[in-house]
N, C-alpha and C positions, 0 to 999 in steps of 0.2 A: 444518489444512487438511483438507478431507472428502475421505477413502481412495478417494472415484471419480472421484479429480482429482491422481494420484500428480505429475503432471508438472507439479502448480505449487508443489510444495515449495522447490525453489531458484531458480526463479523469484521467489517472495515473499523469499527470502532474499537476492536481488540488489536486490531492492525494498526492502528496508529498509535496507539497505548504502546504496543513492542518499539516501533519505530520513534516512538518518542522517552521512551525507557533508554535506548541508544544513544539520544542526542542531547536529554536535556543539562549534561554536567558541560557541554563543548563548552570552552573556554572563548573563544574567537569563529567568524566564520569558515576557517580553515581546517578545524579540528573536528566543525558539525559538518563539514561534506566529506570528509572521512571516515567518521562513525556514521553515516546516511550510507557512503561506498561499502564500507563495511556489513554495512546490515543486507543492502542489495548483493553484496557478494556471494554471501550466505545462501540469499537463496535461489542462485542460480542451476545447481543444478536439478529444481524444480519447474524451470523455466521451461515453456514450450515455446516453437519459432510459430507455433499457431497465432497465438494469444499475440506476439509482436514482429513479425517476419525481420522487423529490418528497425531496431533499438539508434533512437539518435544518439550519440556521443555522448552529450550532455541533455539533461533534462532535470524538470521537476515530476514529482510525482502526484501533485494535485494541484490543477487546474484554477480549482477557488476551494477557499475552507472557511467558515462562516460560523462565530457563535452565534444560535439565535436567540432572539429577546427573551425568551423567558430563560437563558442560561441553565438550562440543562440539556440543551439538542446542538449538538455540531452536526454541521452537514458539510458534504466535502465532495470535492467531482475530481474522479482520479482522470492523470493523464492517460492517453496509449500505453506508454511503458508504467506508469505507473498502476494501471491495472493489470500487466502480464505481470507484473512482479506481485502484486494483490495473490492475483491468483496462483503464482508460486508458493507465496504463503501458504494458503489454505492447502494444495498439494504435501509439503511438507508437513500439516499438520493430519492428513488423510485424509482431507474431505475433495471432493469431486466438484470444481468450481463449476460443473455446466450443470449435474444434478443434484448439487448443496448433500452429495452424500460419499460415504469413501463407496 
């Protein structure tokens, strides 16, 4: 997360909690890029073309994800698309992704 954005560290962290609520029963890989399509689909129409003008076909949504040594900090570097869709999220839940308020 970039340090001049403190207040979306557990914000992104209840974001992958949902996102990982979705996917963790998938049976095979084919069933977790489904419920992943699923979960994105949702919340598309929170989507702005700001945040990602031009969404590749396929993508992941984070870049690196990292447990770190002392096992209580994940740190994680969302994609392009996968931070327009972040901040879809937070849209849909009323917060204002540019001033962390609805």
């Amino acid at each position: 997360m970039p340090a001049a954005e403190p207040w979306l560290s557990p914000l992104a962290c209840q974001f992958m909690a949902d996102l990982l609520e979705r996917t963790i029963d998938s049976g095979d890989d084919a069933e977790h890029q489904r419920a992943v399509q699923a979960f994105l689909d949702e919340l598309r129409p929170w989507l702005h073309r700001v945040d990602c003008p031009a969404p590749r076909a396929t993508f992941t949504v984070f870049s690196e994800m990292a447990l770190e040594p002392d096992r209580d900090t994940v740190s994680a570097v969302f994609t392009p698309e996968g931070l327009a869709f972040f901040r879809a999220w937070l849209r849909r839940r009323g917060l204002d992704p540019v001033m962390s308020q609805s």
